[in-house]
Backbone as a chain_set.jsonl record, in Angstrom:
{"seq": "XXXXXXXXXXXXXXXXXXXXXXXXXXXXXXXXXXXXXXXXXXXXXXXXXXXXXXXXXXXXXXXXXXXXXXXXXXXXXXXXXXXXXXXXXXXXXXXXXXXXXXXXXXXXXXXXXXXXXXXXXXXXXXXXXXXXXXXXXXXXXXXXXXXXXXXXXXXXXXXXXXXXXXXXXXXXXXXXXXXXXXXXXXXXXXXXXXXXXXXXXXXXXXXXXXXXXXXXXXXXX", "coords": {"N": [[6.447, 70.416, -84.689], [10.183, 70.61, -84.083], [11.999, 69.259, -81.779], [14.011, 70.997, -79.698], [16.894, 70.164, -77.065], [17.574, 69.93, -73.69], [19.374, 68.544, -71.889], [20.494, 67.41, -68.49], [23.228, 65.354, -66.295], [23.254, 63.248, -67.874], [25.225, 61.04, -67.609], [25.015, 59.59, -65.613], [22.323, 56.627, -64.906], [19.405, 57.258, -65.797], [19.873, 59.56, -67.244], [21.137, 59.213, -69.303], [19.843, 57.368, -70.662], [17.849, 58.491, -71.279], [19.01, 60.279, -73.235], [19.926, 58.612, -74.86], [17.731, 57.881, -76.545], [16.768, 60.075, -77.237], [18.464, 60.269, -79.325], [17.36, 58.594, -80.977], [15.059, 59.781, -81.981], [12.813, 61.354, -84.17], [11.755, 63.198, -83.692], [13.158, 64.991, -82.482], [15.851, 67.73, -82.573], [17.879, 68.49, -81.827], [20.124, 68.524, -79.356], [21.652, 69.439, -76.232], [24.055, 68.778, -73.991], [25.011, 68.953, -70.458], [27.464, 68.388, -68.962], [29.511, 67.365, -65.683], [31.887, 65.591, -66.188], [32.881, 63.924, -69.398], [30.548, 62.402, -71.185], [31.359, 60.746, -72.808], [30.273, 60.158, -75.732], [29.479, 60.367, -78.893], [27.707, 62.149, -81.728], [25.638, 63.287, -84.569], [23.783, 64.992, -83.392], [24.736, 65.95, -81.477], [25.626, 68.185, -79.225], [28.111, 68.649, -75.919], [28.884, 70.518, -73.129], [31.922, 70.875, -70.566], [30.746, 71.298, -67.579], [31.937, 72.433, -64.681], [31.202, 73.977, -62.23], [27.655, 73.587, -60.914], [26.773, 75.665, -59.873], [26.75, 77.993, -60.334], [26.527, 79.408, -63.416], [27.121, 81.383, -64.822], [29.508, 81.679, -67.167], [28.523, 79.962, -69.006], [25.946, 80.637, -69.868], [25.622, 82.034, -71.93], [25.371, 79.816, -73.769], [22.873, 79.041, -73.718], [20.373, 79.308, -74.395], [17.568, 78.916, -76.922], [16.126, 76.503, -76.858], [13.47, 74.14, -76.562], [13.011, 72.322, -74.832], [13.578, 71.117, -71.227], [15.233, 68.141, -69.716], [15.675, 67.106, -66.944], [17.969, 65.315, -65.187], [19.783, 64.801, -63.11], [20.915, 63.682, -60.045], [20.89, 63.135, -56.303], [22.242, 60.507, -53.797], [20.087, 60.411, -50.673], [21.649, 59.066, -49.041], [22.862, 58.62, -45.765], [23.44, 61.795, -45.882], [22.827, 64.833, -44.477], [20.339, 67.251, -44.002], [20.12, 70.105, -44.982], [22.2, 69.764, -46.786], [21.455, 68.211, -48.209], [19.555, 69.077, -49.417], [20.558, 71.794, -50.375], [21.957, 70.211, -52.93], [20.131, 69.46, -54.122], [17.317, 70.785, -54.444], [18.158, 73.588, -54.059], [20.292, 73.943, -56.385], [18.486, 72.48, -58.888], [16.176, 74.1, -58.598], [17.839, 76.886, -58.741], [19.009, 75.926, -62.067], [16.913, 75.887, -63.05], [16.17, 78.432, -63.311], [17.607, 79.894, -64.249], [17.332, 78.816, -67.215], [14.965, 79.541, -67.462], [14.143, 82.748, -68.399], [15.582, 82.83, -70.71], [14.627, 81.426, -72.337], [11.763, 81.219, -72.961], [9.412, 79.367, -73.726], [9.763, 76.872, -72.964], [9.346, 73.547, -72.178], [9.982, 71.977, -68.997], [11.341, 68.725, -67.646], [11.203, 67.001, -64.564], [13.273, 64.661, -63.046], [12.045, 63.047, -60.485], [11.104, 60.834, -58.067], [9.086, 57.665, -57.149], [7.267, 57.897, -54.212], [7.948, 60.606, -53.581], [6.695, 63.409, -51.806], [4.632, 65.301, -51.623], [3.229, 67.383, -50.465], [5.552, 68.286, -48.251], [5.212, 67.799, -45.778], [6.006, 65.479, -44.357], [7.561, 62.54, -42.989], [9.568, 61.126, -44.406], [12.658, 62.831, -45.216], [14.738, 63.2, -47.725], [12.03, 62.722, -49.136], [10.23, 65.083, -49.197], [12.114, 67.179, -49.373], [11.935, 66.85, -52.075], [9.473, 67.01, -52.992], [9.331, 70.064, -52.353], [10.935, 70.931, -54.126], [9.754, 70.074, -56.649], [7.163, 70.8, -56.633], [7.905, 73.8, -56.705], [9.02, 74.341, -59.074], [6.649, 73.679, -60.741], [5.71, 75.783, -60.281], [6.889, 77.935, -61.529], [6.975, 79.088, -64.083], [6.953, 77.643, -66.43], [6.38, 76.99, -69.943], [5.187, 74.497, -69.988], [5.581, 71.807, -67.06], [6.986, 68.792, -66.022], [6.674, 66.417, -63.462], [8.356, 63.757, -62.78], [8.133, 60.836, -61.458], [9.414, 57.574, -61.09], [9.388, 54.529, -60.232], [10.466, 51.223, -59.424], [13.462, 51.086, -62.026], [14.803, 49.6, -64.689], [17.312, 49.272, -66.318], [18.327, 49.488, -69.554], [19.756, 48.526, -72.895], [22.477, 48.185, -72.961], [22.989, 49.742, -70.376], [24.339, 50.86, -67.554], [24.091, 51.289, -64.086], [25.634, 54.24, -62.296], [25.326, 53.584, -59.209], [26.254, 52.455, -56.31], [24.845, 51.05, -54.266], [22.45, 50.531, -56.036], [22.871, 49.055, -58.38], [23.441, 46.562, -56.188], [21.216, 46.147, -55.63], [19.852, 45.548, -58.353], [20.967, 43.412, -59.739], [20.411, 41.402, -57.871], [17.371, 41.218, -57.959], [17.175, 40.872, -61.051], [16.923, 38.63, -62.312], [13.996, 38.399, -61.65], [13.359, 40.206, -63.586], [11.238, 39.222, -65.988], [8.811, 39.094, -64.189], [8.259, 41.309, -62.845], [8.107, 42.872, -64.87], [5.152, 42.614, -65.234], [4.071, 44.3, -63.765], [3.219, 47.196, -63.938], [2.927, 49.469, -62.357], [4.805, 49.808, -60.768], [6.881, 49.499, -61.655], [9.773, 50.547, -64.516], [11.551, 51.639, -67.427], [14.449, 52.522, -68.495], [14.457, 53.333, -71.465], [12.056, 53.732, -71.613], [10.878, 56.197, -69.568], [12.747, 57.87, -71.439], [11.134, 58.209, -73.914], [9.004, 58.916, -72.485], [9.7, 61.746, -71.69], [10.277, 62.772, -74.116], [7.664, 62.523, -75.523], [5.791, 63.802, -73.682], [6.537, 66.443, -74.194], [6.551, 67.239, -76.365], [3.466, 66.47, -76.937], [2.068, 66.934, -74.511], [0.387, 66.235, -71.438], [-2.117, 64.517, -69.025], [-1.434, 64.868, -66.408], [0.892, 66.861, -64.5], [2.267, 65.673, -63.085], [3.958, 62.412, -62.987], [3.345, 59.791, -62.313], [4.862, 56.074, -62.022], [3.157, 54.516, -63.64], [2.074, 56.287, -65.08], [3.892, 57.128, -66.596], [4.586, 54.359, -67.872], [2.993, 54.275, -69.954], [3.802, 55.267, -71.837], [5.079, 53.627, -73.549]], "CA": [[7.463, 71.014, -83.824], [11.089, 69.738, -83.658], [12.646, 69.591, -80.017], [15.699, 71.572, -79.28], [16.646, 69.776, -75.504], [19.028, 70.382, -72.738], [19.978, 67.202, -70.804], [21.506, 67.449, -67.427], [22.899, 64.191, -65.751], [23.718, 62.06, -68.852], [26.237, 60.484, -67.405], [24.307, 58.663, -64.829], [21.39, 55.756, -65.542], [18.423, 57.538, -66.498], [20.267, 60.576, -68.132], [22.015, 58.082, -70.291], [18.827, 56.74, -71.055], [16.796, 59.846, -72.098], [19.877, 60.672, -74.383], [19.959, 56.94, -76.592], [16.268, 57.438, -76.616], [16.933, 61.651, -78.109], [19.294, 60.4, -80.54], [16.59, 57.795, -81.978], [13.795, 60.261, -82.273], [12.852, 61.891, -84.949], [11.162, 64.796, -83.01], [14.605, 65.419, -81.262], [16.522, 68.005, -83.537], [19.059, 69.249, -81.511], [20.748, 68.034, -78.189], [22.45, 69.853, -75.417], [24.087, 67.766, -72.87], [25.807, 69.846, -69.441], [28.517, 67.203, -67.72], [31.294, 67.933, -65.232], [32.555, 65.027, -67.171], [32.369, 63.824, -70.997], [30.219, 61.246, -71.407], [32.06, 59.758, -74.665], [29.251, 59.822, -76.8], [29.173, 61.544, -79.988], [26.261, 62.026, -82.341], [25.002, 64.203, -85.153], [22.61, 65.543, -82.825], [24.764, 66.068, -79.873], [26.908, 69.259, -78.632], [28.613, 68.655, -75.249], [29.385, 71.083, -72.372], [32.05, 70.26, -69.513], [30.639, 72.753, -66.824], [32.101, 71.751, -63.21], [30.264, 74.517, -60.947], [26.027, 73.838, -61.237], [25.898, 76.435, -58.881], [26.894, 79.037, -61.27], [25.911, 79.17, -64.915], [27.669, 82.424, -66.012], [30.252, 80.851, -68.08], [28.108, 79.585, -70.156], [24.69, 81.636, -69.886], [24.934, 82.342, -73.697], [24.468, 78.913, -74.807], [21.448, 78.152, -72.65], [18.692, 79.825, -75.407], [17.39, 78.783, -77.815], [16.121, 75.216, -76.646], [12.456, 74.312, -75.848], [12.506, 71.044, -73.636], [14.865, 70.438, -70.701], [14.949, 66.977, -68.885], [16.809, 67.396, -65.987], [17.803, 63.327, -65.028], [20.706, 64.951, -62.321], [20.088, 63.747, -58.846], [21.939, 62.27, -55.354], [21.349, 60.046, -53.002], [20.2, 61.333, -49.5], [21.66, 58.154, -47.453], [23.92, 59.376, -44.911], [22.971, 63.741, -46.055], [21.663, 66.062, -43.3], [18.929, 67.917, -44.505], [20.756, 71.184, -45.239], [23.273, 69.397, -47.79], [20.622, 67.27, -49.647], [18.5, 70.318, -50.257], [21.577, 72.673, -51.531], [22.368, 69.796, -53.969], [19.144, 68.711, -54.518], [16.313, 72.011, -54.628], [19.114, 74.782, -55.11], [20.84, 73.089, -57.652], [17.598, 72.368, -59.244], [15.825, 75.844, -59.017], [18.625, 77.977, -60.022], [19.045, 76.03, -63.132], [15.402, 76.009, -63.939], [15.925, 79.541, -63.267], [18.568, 80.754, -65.448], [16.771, 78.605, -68.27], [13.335, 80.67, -68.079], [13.884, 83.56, -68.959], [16.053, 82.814, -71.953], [13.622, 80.074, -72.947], [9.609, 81.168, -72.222], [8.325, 78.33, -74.087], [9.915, 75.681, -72.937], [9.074, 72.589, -71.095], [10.934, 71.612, -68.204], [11.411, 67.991, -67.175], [12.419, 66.952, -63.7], [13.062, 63.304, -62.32], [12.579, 63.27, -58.517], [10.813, 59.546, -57.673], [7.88, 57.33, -56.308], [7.627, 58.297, -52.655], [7.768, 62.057, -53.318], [5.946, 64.028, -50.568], [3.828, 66.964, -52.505], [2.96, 68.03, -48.685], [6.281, 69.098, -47.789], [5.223, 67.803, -44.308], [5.96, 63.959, -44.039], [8.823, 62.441, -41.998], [10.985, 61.307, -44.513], [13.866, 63.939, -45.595], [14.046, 63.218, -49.215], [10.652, 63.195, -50.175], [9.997, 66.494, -48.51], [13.059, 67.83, -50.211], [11.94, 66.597, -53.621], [8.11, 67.437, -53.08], [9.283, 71.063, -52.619], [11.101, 71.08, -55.335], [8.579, 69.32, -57.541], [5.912, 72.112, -56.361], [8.223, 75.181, -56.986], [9.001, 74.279, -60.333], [5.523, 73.552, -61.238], [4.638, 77.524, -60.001], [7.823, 79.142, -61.588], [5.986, 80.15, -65.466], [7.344, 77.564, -67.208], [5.205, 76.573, -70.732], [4.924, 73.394, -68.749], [6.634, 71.433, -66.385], [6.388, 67.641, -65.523], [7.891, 65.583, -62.843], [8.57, 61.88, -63.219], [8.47, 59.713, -59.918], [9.371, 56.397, -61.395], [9.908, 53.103, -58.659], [12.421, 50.596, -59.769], [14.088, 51.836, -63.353], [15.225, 48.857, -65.119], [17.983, 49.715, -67.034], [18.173, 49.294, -71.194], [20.611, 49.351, -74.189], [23.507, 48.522, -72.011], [23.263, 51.118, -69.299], [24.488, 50.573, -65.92], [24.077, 52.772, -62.76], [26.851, 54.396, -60.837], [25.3, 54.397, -57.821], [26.836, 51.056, -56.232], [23.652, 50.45, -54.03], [21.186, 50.49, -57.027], [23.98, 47.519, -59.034], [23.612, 45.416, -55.537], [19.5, 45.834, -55.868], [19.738, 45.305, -59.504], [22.148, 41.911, -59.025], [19.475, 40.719, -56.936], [16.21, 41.367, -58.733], [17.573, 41.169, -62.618], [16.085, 37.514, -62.825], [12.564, 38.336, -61.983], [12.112, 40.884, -64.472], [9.758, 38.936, -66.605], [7.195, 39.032, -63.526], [8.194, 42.781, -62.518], [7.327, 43.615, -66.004], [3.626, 42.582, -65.87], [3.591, 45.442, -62.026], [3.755, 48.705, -64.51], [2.658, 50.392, -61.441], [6.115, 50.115, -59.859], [9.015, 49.499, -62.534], [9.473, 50.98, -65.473], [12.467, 51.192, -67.993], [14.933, 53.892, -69.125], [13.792, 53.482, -72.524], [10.337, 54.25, -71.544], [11.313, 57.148, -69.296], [13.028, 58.791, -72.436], [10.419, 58.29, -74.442], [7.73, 59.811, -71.997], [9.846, 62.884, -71.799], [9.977, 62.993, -75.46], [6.333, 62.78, -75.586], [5.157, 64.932, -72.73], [7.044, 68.071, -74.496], [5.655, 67.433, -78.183], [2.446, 66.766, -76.797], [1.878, 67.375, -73.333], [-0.385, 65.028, -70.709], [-3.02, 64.897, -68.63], [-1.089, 65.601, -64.973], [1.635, 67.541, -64.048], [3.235, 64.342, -61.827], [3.702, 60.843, -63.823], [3.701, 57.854, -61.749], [5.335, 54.958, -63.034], [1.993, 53.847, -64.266], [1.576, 56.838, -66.394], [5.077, 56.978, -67.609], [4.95, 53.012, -69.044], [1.777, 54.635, -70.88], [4.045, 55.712, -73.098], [5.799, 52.72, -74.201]], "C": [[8.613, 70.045, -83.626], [11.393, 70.04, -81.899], [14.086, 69.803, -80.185], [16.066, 71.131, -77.623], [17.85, 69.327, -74.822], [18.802, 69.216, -72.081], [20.909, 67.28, -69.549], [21.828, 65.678, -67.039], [23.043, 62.765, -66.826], [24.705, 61.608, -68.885], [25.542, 59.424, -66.606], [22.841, 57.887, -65.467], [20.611, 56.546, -65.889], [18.451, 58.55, -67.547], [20.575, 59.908, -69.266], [20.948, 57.696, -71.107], [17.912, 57.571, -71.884], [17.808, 59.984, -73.183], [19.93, 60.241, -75.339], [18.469, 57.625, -77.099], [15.938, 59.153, -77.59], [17.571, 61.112, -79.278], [18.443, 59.648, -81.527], [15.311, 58.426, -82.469], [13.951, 60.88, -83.318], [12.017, 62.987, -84.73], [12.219, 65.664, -82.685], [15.564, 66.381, -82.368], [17.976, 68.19, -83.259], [19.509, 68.64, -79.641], [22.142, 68.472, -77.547], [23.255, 69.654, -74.317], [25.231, 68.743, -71.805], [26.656, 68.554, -68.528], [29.104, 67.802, -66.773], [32.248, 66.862, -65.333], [32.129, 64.564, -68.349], [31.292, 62.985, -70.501], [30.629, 60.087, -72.699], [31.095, 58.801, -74.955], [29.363, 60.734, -78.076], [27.939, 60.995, -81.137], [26.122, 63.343, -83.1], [24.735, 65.283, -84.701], [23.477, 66.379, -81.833], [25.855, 67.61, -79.928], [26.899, 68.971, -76.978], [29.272, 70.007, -74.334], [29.981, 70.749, -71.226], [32.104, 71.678, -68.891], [30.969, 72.2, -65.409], [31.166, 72.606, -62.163], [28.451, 74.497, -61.644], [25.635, 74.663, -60.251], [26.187, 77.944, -59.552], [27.184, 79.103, -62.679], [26.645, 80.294, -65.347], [28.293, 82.4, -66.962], [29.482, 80.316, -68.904], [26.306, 80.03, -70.534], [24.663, 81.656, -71.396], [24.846, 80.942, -74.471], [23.58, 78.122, -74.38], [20.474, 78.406, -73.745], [18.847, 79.216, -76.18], [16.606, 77.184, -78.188], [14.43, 75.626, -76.121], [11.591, 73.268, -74.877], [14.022, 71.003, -72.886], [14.633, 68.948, -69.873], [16.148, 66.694, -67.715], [16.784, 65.969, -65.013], [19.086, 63.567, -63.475], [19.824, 64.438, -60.612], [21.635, 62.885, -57.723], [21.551, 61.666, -54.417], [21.395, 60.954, -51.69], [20.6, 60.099, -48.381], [22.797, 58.864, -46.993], [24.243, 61.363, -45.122], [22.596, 63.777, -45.107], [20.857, 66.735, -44.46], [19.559, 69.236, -45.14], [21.368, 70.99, -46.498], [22.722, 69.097, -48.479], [20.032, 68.117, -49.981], [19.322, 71.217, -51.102], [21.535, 71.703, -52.706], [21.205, 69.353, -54.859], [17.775, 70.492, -55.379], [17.228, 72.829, -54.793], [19.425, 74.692, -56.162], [19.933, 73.127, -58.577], [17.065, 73.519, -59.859], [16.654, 76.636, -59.405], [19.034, 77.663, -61.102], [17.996, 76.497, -63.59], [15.468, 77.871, -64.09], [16.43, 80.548, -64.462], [17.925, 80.456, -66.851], [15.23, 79.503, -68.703], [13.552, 81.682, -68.768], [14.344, 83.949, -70.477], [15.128, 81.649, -72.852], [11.966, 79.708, -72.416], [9.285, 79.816, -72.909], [8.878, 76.901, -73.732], [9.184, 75.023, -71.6], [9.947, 71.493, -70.056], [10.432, 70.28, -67.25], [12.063, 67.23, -66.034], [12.111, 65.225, -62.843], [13.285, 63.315, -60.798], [12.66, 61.156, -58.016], [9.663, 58.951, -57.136], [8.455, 57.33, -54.885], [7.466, 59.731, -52.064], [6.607, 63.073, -52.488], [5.741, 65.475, -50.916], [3.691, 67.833, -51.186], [3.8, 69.043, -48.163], [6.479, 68.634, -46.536], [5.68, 66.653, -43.602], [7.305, 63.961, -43.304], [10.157, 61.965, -42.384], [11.689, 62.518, -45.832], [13.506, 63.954, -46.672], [12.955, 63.664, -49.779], [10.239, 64.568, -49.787], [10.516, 67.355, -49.161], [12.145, 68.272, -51.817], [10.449, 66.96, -54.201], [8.145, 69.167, -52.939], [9.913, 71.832, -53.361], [10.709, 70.673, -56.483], [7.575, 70.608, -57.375], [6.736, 73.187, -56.946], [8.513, 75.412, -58.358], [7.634, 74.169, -61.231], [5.324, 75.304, -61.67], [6.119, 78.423, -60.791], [7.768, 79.73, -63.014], [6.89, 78.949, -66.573], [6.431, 77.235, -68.785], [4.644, 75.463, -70.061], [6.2, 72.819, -67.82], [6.102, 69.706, -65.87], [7.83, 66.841, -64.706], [7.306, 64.332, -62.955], [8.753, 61.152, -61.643], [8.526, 58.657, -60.604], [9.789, 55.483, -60.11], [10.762, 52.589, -58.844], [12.282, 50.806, -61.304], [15.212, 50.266, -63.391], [16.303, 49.184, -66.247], [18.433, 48.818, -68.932], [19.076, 49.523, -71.978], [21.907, 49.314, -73.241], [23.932, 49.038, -71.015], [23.25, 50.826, -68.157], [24.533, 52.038, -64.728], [25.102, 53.141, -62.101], [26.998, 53.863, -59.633], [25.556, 52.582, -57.142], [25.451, 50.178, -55.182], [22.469, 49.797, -55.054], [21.959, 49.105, -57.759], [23.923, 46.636, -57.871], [22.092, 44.905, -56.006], [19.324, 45.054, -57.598], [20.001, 43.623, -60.176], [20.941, 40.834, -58.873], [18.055, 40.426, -57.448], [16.457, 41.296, -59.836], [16.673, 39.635, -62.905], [14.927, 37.385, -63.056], [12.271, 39.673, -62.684], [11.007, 40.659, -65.504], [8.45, 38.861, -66.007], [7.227, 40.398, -63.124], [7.516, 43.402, -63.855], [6.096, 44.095, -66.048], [3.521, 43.954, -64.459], [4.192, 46.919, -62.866], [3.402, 49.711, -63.651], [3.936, 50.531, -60.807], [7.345, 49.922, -60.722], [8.409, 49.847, -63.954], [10.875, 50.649, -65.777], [13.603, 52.721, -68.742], [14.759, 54.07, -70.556], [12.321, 54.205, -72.766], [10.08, 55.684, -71.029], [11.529, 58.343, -70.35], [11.986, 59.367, -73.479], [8.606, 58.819, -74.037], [8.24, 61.492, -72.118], [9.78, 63.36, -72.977], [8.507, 63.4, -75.33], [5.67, 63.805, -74.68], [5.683, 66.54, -73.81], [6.814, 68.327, -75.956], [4.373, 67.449, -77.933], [1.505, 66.874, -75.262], [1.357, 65.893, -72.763], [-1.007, 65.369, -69.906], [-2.769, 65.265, -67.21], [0.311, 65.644, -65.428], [2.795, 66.471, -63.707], [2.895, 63.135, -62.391], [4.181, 60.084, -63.053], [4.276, 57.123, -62.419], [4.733, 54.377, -63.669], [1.517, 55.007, -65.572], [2.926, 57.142, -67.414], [5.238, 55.778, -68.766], [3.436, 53.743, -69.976], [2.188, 55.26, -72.292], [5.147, 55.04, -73.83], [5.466, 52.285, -75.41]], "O": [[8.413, 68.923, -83.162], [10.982, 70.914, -81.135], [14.998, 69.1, -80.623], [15.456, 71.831, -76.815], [18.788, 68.624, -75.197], [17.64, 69.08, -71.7], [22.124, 67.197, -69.733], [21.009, 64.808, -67.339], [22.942, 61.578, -66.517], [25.344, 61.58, -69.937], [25.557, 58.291, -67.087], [22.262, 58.437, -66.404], [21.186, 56.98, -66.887], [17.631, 58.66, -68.459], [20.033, 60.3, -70.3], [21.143, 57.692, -72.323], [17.38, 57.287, -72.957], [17.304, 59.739, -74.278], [19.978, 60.771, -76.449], [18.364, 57.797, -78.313], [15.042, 59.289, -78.424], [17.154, 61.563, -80.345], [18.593, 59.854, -82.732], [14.55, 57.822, -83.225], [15.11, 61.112, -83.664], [11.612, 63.665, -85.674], [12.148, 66.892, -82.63], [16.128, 65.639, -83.173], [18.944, 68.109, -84.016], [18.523, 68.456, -78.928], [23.275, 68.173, -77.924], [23.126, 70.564, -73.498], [26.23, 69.221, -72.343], [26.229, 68.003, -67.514], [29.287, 69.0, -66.99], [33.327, 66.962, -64.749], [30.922, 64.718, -68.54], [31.178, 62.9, -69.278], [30.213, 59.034, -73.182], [30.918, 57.599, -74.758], [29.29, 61.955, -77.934], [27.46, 59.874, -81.31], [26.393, 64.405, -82.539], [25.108, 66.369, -85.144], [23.01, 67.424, -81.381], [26.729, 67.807, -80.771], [25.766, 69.016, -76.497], [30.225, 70.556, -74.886], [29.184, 70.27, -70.419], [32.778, 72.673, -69.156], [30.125, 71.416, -64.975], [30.461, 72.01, -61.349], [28.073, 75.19, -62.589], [24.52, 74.616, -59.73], [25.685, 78.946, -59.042], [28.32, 78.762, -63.008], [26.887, 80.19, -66.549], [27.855, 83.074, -67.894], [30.119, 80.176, -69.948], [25.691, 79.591, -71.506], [23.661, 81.284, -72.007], [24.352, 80.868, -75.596], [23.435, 76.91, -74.536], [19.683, 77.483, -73.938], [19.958, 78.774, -76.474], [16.483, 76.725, -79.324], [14.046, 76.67, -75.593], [10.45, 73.219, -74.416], [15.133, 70.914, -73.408], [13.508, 68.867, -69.382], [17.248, 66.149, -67.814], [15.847, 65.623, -64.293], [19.279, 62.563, -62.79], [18.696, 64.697, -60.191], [22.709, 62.378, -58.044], [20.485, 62.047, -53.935], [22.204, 61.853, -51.464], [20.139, 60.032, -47.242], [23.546, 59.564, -47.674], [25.129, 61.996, -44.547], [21.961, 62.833, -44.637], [20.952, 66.562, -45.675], [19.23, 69.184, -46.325], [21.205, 71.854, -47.361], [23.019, 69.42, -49.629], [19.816, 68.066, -51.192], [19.027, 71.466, -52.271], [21.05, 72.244, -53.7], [21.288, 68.976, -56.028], [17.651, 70.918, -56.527], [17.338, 73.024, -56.003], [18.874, 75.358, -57.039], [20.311, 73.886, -59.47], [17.229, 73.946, -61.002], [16.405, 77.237, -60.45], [19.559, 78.601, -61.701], [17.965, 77.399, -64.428], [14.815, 78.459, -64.952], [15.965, 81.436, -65.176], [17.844, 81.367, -67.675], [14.703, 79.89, -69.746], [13.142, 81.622, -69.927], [13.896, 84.819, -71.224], [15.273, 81.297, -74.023], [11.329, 78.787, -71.906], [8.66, 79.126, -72.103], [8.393, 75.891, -74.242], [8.708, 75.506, -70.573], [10.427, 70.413, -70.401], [9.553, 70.377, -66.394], [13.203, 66.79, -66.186], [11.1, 64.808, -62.277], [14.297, 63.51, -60.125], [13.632, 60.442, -57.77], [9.014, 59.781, -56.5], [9.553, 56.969, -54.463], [7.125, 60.116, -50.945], [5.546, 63.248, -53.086], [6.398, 66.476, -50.628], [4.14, 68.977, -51.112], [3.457, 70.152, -47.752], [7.56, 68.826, -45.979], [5.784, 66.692, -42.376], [8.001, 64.943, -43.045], [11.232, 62.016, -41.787], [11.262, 62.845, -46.94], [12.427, 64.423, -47.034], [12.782, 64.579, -50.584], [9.717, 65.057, -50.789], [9.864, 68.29, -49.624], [11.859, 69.326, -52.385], [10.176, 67.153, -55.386], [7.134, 69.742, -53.342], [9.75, 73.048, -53.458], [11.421, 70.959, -57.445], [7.413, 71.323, -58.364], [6.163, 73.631, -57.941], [8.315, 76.518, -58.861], [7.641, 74.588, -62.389], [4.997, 75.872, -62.712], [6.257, 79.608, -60.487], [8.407, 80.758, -63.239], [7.481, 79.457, -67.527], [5.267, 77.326, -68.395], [3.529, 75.596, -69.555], [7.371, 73.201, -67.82], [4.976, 69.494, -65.421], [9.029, 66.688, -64.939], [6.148, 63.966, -63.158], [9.786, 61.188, -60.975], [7.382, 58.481, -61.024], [10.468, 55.878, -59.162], [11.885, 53.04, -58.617], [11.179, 50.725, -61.843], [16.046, 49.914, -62.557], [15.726, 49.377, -67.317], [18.762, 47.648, -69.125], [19.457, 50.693, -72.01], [22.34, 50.376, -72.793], [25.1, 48.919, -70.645], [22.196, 50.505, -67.608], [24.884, 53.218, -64.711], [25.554, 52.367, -61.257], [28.034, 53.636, -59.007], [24.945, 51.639, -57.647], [25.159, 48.99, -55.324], [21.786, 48.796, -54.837], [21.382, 48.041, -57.535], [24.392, 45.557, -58.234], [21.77, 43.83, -56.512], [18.638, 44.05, -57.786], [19.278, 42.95, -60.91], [20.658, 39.824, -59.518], [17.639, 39.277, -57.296], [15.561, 42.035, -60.244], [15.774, 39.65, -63.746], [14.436, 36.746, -63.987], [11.202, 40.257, -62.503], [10.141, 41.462, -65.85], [7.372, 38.686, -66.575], [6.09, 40.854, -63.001], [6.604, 44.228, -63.872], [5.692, 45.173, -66.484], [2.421, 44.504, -64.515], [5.211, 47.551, -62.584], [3.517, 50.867, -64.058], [4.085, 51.607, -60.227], [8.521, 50.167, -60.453], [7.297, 49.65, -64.443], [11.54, 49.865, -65.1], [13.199, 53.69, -69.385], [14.971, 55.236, -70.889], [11.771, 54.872, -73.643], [9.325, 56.427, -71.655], [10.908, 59.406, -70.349], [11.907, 60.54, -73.846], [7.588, 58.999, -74.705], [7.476, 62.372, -72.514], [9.214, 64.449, -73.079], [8.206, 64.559, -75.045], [4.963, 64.66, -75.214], [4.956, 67.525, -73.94], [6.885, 69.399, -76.558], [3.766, 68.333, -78.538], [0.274, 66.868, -75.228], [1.64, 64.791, -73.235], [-0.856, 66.558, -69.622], [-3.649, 65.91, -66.641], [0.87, 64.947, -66.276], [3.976, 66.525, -64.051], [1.733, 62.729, -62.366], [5.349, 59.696, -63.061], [4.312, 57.405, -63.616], [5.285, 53.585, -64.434], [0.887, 54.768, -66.603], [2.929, 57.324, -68.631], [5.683, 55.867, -69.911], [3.194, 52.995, -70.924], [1.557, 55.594, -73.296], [5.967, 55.612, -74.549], [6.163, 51.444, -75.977]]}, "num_chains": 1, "name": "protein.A"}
């Protein structure tokens, strides 16, 4: 089986990361990437869409089929969100893509990065994970062939790739020296190389849970 696979979010670190890591596979046939800016990359592999509203897909509904892995790497932070705002951008956002993609695409397998911390419960006290645990659950139950979410901890970034997000570049700053001893703690950091290459793998050949820790993601380094 080749992989035909939709990429949201490849503009930001881990999207970026799944994408290098599509263009080097040789499972990967075809690559769909959705911006609401370029990413100035080009590639064989790659076709490019700049779509500015993710809250409405009609505009481009007809070139959603035909694909049978998505890895959806889009996400925001929730410091300074109310609860109302981080969930529209976060679980709406989310579910009505996954949504529009089902029915034009039964067999696919839909990949979604939330994080370690995520709160399956629904019930815990902080915001986020609550958010991201009930959008982690609803996607599980919504028919897709499969569906796997990724909680990774700290995401070491690979192949050049820097993060937008100007908090994550102070943390990064700060911790970049000891990654030869973070390395050996595959329970808590992983690598956007490794990331890419779990989603690769999960959707050629599946895995044994639903929800990959950062310990079962480096499993596929």
């Amino acid at each position: 089986m080749n992989l035909k696979v939709i990429i949201t979010g490849s503009t930001g670190m881990v999207g970026k990361g799944v994408l290098l890591e599509c263009f080097d596979s040789p499972d990967v046939e075809n690559i769909l990437i959705i911006n609401r800016s370029p990413v100035g990359i080009s590639h064989p592999k790659l076709k490019e869409i700049i779509h500015k509203d993710f809250f409405d897909w009609s505009a481009i509904r007809g070139e959603l089929s035909g694909y049978n892995a998505c890895y959806f790497c889009m996400g925001v932070s929730s410091v300074g969100m109310k609860e109302p705002d981080y969930t529209r951008k976060t679980y709406d956002l989310t579910l009505g893509f996954a949504r529009e993609l089902l029915p034009l695409n039964p067999n696919m397998t839909f990949c979604y990065v939330s994080g370690a911390g995520t709160d399956s419960t629904e019930k815990g006290r902080s915001m986020w994970a609550r958010v991201k645990g009930k959008t982690e659950n609803d996607l599980m139950a919504l028919g897709f062939k499969d569906a796997y979410m990724f909680r990774p901890g700290f995401i070491e970034p690979m192949k050049g790739i820097k993060s937008k997000t100007l908090l994550y570049q102070g943390i990064y700053n700060v911790i970049s020296p000891l990654y030869g001893l973070l390395r050996r703690m595959p329970r808590y950091v992983t690598t956007t190389v490794i990331i890419g290459k779990a989603m690769i793998g999960v959707a050629m050949h599946g895995y044994k849970t639903n929800v990959l820790e950062s310990l079962d993601i480096n499993s596929f380094k």
